[in-house]
N, C-alpha and C positions, 0 to 999 in steps of 0.2 A: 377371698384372696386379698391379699393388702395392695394398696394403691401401690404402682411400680414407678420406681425411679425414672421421670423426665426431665432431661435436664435442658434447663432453657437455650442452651447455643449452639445446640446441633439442630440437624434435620432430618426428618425421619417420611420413612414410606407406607404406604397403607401395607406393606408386606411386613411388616417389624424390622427394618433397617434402620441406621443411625447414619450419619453421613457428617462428619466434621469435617472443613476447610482449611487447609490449612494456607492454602490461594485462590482466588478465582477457580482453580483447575485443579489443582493438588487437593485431592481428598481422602480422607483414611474411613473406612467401611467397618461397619462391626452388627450386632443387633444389640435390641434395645433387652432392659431389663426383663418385661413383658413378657418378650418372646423365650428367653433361656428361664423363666420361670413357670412359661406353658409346659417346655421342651420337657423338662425333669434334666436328670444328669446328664452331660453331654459327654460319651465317653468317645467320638471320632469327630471329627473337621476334615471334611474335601476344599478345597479350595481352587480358586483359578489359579494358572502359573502366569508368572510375569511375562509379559509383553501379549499376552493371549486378548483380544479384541470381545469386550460385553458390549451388551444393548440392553439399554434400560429395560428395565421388566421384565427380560429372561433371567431364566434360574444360569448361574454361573459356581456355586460349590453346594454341600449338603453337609449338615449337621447329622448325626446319630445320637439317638440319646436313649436313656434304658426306656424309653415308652414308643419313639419310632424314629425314623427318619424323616426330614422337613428340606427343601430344597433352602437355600440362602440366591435372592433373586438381588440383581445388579438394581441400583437406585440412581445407576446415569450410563448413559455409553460412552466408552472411553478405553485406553488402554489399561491393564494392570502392570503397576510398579514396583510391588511388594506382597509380598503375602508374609503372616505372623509367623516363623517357624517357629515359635514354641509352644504353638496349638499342637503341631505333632507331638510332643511329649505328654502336653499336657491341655488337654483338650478343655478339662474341666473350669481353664481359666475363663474361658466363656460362659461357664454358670455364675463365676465368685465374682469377677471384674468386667461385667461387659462394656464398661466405657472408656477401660483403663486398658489394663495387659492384655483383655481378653479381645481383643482389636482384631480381625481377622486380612484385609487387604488395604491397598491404595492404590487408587485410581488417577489416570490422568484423566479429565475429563474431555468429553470433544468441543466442550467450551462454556464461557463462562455462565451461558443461560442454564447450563444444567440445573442448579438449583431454583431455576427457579419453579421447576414442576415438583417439588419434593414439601413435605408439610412443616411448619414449626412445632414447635412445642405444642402451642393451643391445641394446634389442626389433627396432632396425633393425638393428645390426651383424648378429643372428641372420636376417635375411629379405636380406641383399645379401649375406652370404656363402656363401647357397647355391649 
């Protein structure tokens, strides 16, 4: 398998989560390369609805992909702000763009230490190369 795209200014979960900031609190959700390149083609997205309450570490939507279903697990507690609607059309943006279009939610966090239980670049490249 070729080395998967980590890109230095996000942060990521030992679950395959991405996690950009775009505040202290404001976070946009997605997974990493990795993960949509274990999955195979992603032909459905479950997602949380907005204003719906995660906690770190529980599964909060599901991927479907032609090889199985994989839960997508929240990477902070906080409220949801947004979710991607054009994952419903087109689900597969999550195999082509997953840092870009293929974005799945945004979270408010429930504060600004959230990040700091989440890994950088280093810390994931060490836990998907194993």
């Amino acid at each position: 398998m070729a080395t998967a795209d980590i890109p230095e200014d996000l942060n990521y979960t030992a679950e395959h989560e991405w996690v950009r900031a775009d505040t202290e609190t404001m976070l946009r959700v997605g997974i990493t390369d990795f993960a949509q390149d274990a999955l195979g083609d992603i032909v459905f997205v479950t997602l949380p609805q907005p204003g719906a309450e995660i906690q770190a570490g529980e599964p909060c939507g599901e991927l479907e992909s032609t090889k199985s279903v994989s839960d997508v697990y929240a990477p902070v507690s906080g409220t949801v702000t947004a979710v991607n609607g054009a994952l419903d059309a087109n689900p597969e943006l999550v195999n082509s763009d997953p840092y870009g279009e293929g974005w799945m939610f945004e979270v408010e966090a429930s504060g600004p230490e959230a990040l700091d239980a989440l890994l950088d670049a280093a810390g994931y490249r060490a836990v998907s190369e194993k």
